[in-house]
C-alpha positions as CSV (number, residue, x, y, z in Angstrom):
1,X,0.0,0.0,0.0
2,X,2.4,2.4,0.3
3,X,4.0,1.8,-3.1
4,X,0.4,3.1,-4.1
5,X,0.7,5.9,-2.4
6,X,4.1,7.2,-3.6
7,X,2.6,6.0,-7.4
8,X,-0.3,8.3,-6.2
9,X,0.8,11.2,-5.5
10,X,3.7,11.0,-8.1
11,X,1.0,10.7,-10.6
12,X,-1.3,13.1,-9.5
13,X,1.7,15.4,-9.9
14,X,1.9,15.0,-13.1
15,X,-1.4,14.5,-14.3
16,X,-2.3,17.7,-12.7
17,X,0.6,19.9,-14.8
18,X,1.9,20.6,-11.9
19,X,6.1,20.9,-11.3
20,X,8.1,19.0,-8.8
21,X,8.6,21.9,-6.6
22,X,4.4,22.3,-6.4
23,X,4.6,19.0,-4.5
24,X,6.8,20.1,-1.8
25,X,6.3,21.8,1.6
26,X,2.9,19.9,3.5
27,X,2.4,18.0,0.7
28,X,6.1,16.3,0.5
29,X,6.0,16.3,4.6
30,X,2.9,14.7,4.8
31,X,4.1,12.0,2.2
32,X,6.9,10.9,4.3
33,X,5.1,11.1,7.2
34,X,2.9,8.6,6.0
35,X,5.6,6.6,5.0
36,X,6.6,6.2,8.7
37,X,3.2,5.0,9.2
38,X,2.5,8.9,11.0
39,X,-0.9,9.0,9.7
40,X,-2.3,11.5,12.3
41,X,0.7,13.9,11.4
42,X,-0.4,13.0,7.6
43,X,-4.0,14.0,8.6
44,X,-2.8,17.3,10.3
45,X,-0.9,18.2,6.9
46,X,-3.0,17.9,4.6
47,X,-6.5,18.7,6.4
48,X,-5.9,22.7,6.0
49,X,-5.2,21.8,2.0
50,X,-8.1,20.0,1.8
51,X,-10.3,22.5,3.2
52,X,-8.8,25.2,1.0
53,X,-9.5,22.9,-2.3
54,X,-6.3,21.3,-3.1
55,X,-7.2,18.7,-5.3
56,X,-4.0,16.6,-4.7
57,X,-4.9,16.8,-0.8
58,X,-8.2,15.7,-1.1
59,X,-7.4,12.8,-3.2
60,X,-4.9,11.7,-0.9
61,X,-7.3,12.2,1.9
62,X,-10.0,9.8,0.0
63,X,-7.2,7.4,-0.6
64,X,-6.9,7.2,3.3
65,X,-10.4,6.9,3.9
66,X,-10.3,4.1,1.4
67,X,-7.4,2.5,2.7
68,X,-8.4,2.8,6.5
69,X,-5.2,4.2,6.8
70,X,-5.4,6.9,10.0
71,X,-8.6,6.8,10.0
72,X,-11.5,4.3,10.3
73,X,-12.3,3.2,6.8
74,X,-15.2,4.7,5.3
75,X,-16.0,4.4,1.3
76,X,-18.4,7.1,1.5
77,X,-16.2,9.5,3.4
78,X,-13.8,8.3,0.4
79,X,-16.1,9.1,-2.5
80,X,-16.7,12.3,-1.0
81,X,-13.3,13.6,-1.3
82,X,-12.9,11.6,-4.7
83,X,-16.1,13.1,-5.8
84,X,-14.7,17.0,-4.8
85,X,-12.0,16.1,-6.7
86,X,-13.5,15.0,-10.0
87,X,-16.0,17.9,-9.6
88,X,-12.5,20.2,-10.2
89,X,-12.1,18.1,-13.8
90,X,-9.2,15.7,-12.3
91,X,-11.3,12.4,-13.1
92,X,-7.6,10.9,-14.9
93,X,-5.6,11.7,-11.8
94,X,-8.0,10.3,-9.5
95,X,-8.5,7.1,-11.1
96,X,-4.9,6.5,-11.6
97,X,-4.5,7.1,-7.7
98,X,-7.2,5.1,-6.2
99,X,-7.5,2.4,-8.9
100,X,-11.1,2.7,-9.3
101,X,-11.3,2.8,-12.9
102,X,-14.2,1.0,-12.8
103,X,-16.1,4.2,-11.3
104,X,-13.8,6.4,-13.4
105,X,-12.7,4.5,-16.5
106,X,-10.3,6.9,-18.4
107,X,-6.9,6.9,-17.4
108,X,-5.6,7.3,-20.6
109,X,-4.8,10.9,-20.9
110,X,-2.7,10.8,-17.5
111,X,-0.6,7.7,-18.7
112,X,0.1,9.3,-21.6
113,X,1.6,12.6,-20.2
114,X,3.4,10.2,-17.6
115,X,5.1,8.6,-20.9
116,X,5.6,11.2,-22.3
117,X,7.7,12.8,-19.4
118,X,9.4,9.5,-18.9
119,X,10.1,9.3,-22.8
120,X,11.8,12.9,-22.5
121,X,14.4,12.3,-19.7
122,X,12.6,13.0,-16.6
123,X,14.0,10.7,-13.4
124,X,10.9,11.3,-11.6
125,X,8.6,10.0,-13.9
126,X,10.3,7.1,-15.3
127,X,10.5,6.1,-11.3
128,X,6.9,6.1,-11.2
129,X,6.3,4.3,-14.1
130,X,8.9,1.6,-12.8
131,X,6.7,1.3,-9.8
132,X,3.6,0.7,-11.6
133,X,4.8,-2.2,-13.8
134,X,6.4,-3.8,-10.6
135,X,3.1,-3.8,-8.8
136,X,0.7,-3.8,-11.6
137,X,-0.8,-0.1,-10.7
138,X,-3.2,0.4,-13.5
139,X,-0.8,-1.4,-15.9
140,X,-0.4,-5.1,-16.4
141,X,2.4,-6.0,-14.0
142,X,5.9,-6.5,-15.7
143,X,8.9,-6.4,-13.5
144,X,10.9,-6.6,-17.3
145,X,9.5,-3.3,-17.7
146,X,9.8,-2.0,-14.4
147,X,13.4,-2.3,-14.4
148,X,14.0,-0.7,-17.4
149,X,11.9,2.4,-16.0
150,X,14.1,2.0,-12.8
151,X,17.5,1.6,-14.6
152,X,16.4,4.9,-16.4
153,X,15.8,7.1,-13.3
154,X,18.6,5.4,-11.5
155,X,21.4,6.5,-13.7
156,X,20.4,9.9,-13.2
157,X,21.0,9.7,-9.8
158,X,17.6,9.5,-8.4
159,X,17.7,7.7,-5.0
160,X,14.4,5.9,-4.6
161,X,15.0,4.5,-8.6
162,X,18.5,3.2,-7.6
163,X,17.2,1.1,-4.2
164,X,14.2,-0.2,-6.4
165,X,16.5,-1.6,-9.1
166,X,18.8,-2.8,-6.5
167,X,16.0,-5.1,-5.2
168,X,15.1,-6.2,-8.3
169,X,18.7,-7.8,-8.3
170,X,18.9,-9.0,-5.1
171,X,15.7,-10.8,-5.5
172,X,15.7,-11.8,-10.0
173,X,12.8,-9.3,-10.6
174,X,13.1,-8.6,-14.1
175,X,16.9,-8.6,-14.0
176,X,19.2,-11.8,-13.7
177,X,19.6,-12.0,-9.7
178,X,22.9,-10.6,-8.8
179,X,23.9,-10.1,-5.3
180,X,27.0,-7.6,-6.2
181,X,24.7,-5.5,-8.3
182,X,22.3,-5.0,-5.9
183,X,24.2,-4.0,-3.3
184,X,26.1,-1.5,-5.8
185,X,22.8,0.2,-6.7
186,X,21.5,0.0,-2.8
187,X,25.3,1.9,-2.0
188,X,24.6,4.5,-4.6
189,X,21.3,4.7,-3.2
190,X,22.4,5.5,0.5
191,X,24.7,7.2,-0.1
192,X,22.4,10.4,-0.9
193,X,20.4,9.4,1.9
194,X,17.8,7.3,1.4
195,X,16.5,5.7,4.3
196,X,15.4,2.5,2.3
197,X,18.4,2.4,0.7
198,X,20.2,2.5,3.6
199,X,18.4,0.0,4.8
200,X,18.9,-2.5,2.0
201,X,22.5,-1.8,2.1
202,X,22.7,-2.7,5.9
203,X,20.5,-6.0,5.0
204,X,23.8,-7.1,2.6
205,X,26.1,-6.5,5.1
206,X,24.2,-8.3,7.4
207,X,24.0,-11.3,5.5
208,X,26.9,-11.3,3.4
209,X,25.1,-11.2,0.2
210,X,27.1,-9.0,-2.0
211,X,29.3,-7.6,0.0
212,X,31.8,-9.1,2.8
213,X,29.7,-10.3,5.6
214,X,30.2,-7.3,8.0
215,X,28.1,-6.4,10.9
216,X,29.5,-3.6,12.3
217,X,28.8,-1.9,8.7
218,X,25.3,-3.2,8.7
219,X,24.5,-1.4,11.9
220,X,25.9,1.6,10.8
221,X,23.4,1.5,7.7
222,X,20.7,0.0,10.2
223,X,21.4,3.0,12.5
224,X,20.8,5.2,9.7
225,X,17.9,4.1,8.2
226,X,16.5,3.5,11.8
227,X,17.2,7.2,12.7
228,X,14.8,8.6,9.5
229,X,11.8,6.0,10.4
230,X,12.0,2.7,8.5
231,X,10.6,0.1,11.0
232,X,12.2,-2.7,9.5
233,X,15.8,-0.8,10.1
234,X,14.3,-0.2,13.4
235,X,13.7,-4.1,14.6
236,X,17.0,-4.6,13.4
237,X,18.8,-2.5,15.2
238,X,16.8,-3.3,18.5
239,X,18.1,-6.8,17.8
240,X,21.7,-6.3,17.5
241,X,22.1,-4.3,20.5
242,X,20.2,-7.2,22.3
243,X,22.5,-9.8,21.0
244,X,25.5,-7.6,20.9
245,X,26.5,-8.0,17.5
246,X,27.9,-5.6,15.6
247,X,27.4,-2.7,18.1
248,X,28.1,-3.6,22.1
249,X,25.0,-5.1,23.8
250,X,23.3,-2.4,25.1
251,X,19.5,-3.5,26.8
252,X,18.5,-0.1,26.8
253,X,18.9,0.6,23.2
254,X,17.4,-2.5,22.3
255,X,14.1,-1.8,24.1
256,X,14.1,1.6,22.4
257,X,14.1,0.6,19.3
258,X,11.9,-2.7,19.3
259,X,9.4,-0.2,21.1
260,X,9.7,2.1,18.4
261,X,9.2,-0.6,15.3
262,X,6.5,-2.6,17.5
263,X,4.5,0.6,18.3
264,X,4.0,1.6,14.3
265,X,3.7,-1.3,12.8
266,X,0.5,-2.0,11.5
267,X,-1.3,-4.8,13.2
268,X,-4.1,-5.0,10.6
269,X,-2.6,-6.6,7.9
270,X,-1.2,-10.6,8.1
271,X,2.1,-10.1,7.1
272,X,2.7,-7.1,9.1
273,X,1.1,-8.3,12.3
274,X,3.2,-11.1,12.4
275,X,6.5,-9.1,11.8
276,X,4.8,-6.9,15.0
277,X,3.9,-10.1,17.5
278,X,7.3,-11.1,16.2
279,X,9.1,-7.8,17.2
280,X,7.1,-7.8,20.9
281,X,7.8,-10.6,21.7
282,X,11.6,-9.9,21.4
283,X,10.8,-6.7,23.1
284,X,9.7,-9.0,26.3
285,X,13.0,-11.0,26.7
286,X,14.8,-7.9,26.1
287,X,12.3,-6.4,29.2
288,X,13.1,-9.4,31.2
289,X,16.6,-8.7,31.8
290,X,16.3,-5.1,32.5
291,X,15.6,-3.5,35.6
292,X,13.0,-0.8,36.1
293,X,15.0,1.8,35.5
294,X,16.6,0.7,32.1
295,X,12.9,0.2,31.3
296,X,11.7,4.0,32.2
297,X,15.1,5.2,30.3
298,X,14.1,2.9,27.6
299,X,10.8,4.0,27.2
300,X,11.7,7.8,28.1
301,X,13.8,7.8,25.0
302,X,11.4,6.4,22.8
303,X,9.1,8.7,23.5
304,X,11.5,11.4,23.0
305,X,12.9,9.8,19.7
306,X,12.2,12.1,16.8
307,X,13.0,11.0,13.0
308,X,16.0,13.1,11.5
């Protein structure tokens, strides 16, 4: 789902004419708060833009009405905002966003200005389009396709492009699976700071897969990825400091960081859930072998931790 979302509101950008630079400020803040599953500071961005007509912020809003993401789901608070939205003329951007073409059929006229874009040179565009064909968004999924688009934006240098074509090596998706190549592309991608680059990158080290097997380096990448949000980074780092490896066993940090990744992740969806009953149950032995107080520090700095 959150693929969707960045395809969303990437989309919508486009569709609507608008530049890249439109889509910053409480727009751009609200996307990546969403992404670290901050729905309620997603809410509190975007609320004053719905209820001054921003199109793109309405959308979004229906999409998390749809979803049931921060908010109960409701399909008629959803139409609602779709249906503000469409009443503006943006029936292309909408369907693209929501993928509910059957209510709103033609998509056409956005996909082809998002080609067109792509066709011209543009990173951002040919990202999005890589993320459509690797989760079937609208188009027939193709992850052949997708890594061309991806192998497009990431040799300009766009981040998020670079990590998605790095997975698609570590894992055969579209591309011959090649450990070394993957963690080349997740390097490039962390090194301008991309938080699920970084995190990939620290998953490599971790296991050895493309790079020497090097802990210390993982938790450095963990630690970075950790500090902008990423749960997965987040469990992962909580774990080493429990076990000691790769940083020096530290019960404290551990705690803070399982607390962290336990407390966002979603427990609504099977996969997730189990990642979460996972991740609190690790929490407990850690608790177990910490006093009181480590446990009020623990928890004092987790409620103090603030993403970077």
């Amino acid at each position: 789902m959150r693929d969707l979302f960045k395809v969303g509101l990437g989309v919508l950008v486009l569709s609507l004419g608008l530049a890249a630079p439109v889509a910053a400020g409480q727009l751009e803040d609200g996307w990546a708060a969403y992404e670290r599953a901050d729905y309620a500071m997603a809410l509190r961005l975007w609320r004053p833009m719905v209820d001054q007509g921003n199109v793109v912020a309405q959308l979004l809003l229906g999409s998390m009405y749809a979803d049931g993401r921060g908010v109960k789901r409701d399909y008629a608070e959803a139409a609602k905002w779709y249906r503000k939205a469409n009443d503006q003329g943006y029936v292309d951007a909408l369907c693209v966003l929501g993928r509910r073409c059957a209510a709103f059929p033609d998509y056409a006229e956005a996909l082809k200005w998002l080609y067109k874009f792509a066709d011209q040179g543009d990173a951002f565009p040919q990202f999005i389009l890589g993320l459509m064909h690797d989760r079937g968004i609208v188009v027939k999924r193709d992850h052949t396709e997708a890594a061309k688009w991806y192998r497009k934006a990431a040799e300009q240098g766009d981040a998020k492009a670079q990590a998605s074509l790095g997975l698609g090596y570590e894992f055969g998706f579209g591309v011959k699976r090649d450990f070394a190549e993957a963690a080349k592309w997740f390097r490039k991608s962390a090194d301008q700071g991309d938080a699920n680059g970084q995190n990939y990158l620290a998953d490599m080290y971790d296991s050895g897969h493309g790079v020497r097997q090097d802990h210390t380096e993982a938790a450095k990448w963990y630690r970075d990825a950790a500090e902008q949000g990423v749960l997965d980074a987040q469990r992962s780092l909580g774990i080493m400091y429990y076990t000691g490896e790769g940083v020096p066993q530290d019960y404290v940090q551990a705690y803070k960081w399982l607390y962290l990744a336990a407390e966002r992740m979603p427990a609504s969806e099977v996969w997730e859930s189990t990642m979460r009953d996972g991740t609190i149950e690790i929490r407990g032995r850690v608790a177990a072998k910490m006093t009181p107080a480590q446990r009020a520090e623990a928890q004092r700095l987790a409620r103090e931790w603030k993403p970077k």
